[in-house]
C-alpha positions in Angstrom: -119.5 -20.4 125.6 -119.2 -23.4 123.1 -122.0 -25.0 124.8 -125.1 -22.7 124.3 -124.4 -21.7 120.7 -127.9 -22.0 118.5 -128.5 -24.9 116.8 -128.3 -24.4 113.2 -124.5 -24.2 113.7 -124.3 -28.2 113.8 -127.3 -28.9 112.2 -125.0 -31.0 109.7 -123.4 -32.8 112.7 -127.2 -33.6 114.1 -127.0 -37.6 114.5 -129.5 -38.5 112.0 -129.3 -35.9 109.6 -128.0 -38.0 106.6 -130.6 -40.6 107.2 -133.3 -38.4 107.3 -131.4 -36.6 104.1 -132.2 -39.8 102.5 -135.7 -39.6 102.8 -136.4 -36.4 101.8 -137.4 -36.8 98.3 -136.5 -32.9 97.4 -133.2 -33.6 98.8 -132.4 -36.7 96.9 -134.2 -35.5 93.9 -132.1 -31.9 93.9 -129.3 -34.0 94.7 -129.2 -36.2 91.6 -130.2 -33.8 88.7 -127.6 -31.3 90.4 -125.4 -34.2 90.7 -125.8 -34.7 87.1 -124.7 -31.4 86.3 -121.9 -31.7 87.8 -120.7 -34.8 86.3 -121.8 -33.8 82.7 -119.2 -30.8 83.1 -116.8 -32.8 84.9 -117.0 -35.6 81.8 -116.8 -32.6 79.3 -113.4 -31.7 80.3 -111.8 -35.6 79.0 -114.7 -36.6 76.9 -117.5 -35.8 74.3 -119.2 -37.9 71.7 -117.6 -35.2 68.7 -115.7 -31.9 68.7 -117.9 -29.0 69.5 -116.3 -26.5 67.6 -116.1 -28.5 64.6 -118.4 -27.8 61.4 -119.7 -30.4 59.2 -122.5 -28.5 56.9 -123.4 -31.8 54.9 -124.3 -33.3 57.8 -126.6 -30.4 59.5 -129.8 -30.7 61.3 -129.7 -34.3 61.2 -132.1 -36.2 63.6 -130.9 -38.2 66.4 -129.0 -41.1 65.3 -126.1 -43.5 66.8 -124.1 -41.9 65.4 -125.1 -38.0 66.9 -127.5 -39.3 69.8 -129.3 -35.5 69.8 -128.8 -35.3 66.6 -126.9 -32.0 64.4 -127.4 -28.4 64.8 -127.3 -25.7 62.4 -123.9 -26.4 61.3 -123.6 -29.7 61.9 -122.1 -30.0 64.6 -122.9 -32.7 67.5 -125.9 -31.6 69.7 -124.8 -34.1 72.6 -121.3 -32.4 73.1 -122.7 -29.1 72.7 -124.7 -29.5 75.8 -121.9 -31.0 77.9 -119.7 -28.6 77.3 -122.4 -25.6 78.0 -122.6 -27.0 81.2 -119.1 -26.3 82.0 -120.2 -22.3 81.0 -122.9 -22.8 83.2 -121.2 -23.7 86.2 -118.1 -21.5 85.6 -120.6 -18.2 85.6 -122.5 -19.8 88.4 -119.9 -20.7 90.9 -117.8 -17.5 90.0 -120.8 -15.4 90.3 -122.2 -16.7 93.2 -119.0 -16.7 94.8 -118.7 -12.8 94.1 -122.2 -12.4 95.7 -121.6 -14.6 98.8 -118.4 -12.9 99.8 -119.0 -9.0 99.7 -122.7 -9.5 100.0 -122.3 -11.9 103.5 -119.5 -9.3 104.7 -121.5 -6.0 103.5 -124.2 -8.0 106.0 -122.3 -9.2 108.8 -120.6 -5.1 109.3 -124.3 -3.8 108.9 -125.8 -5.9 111.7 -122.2 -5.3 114.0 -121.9 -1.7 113.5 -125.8 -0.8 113.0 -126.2 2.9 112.8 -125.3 4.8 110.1 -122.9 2.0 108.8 -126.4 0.0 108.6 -128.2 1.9 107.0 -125.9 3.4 104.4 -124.8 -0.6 103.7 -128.8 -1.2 103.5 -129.4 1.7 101.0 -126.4 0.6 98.8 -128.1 -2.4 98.2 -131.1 -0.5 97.6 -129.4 1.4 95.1 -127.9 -2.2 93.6 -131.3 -3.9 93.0 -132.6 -1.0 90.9 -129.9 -3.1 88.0 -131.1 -6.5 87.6 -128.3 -8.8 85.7 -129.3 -8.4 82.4 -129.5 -4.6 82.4 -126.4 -4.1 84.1 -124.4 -6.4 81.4 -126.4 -4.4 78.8 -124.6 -1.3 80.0 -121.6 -3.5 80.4 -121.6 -4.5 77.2 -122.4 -0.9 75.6 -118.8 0.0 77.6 -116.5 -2.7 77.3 -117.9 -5.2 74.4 -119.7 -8.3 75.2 -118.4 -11.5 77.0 -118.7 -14.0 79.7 -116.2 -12.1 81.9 -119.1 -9.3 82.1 -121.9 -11.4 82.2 -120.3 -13.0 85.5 -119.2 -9.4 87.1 -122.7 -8.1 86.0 -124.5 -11.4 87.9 -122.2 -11.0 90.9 -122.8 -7.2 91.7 -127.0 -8.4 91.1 -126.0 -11.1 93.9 -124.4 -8.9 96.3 -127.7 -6.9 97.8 -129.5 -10.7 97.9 -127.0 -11.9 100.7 -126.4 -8.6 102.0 -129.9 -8.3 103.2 -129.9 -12.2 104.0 -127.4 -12.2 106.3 -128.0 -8.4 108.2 -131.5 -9.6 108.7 -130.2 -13.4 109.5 -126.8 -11.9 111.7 -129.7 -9.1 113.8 -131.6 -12.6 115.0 -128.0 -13.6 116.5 -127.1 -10.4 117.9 -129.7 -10.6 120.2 -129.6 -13.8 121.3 -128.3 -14.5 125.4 -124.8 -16.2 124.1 -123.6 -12.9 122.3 -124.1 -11.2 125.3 -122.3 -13.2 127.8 -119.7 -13.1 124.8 -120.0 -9.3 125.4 -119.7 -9.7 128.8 -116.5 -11.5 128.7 -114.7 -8.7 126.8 -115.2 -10.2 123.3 -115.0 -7.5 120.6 -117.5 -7.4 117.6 -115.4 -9.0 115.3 -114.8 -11.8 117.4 -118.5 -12.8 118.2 -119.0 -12.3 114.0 -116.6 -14.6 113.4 -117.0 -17.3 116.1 -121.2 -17.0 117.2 -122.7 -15.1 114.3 -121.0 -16.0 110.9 -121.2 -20.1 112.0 -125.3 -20.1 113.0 -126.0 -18.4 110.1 -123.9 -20.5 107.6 -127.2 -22.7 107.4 -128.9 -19.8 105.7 -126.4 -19.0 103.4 -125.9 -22.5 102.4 -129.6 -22.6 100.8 -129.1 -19.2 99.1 -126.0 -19.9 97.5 -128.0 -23.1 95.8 -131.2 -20.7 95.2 -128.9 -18.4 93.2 -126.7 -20.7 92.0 -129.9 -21.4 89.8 -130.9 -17.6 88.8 -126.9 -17.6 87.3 -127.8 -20.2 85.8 -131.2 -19.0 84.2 -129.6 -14.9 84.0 -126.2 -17.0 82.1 -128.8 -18.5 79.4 -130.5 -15.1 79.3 -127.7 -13.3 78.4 -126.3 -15.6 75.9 -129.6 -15.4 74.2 -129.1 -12.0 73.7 -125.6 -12.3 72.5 -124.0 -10.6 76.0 -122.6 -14.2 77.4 -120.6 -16.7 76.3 -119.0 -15.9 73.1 -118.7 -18.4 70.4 -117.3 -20.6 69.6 -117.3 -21.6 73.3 -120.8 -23.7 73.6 -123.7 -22.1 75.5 -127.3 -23.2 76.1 -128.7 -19.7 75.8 -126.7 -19.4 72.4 -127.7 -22.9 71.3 -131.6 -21.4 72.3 -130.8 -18.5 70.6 -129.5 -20.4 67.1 -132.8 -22.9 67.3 -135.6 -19.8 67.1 -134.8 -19.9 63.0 -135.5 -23.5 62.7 -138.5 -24.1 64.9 -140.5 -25.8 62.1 -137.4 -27.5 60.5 -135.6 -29.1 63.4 -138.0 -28.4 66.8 -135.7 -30.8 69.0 -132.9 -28.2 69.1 -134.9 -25.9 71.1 -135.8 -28.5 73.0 -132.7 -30.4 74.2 -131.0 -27.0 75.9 -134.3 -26.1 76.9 -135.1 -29.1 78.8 -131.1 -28.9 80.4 -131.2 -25.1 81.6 -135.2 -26.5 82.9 -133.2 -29.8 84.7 -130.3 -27.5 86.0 -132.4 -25.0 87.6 -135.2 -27.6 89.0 -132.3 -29.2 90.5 -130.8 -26.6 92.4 -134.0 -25.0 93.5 -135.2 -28.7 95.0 -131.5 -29.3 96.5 -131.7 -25.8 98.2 -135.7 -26.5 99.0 -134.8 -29.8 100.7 -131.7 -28.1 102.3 -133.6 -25.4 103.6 -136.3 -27.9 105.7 -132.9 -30.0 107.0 -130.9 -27.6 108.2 -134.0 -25.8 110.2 -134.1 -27.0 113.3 -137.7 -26.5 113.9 -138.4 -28.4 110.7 -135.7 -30.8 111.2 -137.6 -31.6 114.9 -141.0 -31.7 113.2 -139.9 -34.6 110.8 
């Protein structure tokens, strides 16, 4: 049964696959900024240039210097540490929120396309029901109800993820369903958990992989969003949608601090949409035969 399982399942273990990884320029491109990311958060947690919660108002708004190598913000604090230590914010809502999305969404999925029916379509018009709140309208109401914060930003971009992979992986999970290995897995007694688990969830991992990156970016972007409009990250915890938000009033005095979050949340996002674009053309095998 092992042996005629569809491809997509090992399309990591495909000999080659890193080699041609390496040539894929979205790949290596969405690779390093996201890479980046990663390692500016990561460098955050033992190191920045200057406190980012510390206020220094005689030296605010200052230009970039060797001293501040982004220069001050509004209350002089250092631009540089401010921006690794939003990344942190940005991963943490990310991952978190993502992570909410990918597991109810891919099991709301997997029982939809196992149980069709009724369970189907009640499952389907739940998520229906779900999309009609995007992330920032739900954390709106969120906020009206409990005050605002990053723990509601995160719930409120979870429950916007949940219909995304819920749909992705019923419509992904049907394609498997009917293929000729589930039913000589049916016709060896297997039950319907048992083929999810061991045919269906695996060759549709592929699929999932390049929607967690694809949303991993819209966090990102709803994070920033939010924290623009004061329903994120709280201060005096660093955010690049705050650090937007506090730049709008001195656009004419100091233009570079709307630039430098700008250009990270613009870096971040381009990242993770190339690394799931360049994903998404490896791990098909179609695509992977055509290259």
């Amino acid at each position: 049964m092992n042996a005629i399982t569809a491809p997509s399942a090992a399309a990591l273990k495909v000999p080659g696959f890193w080699r041609r990884a390496l040539h894929h320029r979205s790949f290596v491109l969405g690779g390093a900024l996201t890479l980046l990311l990663l390692l500016a958060a990561a460098v955050s947690l033992v190191w920045t240039p200057w406190s980012p919660y510390d206020m220094d108002m005689a030296n605010k708004l200052k230009p970039p210097t060797g001293a501040h190598w982004l220069g001050t913000d509004t209350y002089g604090r250092d631009v540089a540490s401010l921006l690794l230590v939003g990344a942190r914010a940005s991963i943490l809502v990310g991952v978190i929120a993502v992570g909410i999305g990918l597991v109810v969404g891919t099991a709301l999925g997997l029982l939809a396309a196992a149980k069709r029916g009724w369970v189907e379509e009640a499952i389907m018009r739940l998520t229906d029901f779900s999309l009609a709140f995007p992330a920032i309208l739900s954390a709106i109401m969120m906020t009206a109800v409990f005050g605002a914060g990053i723990v509601n930003a995160i719930i409120a971009i979870g429950i916007y993820n949940i219909p995304t992979f819920a749909r992705i992986t019923r419509a992904s999970a049907n394609a498997i369903w009917s293929r000729e290995y589930v039913a000589a897995a049916r016709a060896c007694g297997k039950g319907p958990f048992a083929i999810t688990m061991q045919h269906v969830l695996p060759n549709i991992s592929a699929v999932l992989i390049v929607q967690i990156t694809i949303r991993f970016a819209i966090a990102i972007l709803a994070e920033a969003a939010l924290s623009y409009l004061g329903l994120g990250t709280q201060p005096p915890q660093p955010s690049w949608g705050r650090m937007l938000s506090e730049a709008q009033t001195m656009m004419f005095q100091s233009p570079l601090l709307a630039v430098f979050p700008g250009m990270a949340i613009a870096l971040a996002v381009l990242g993770l949409n190339l690394l799931g674009d360049g994903l998404r053309d490896l791990l098909d095998p179609r695509l992977a035969r055509a290259r």
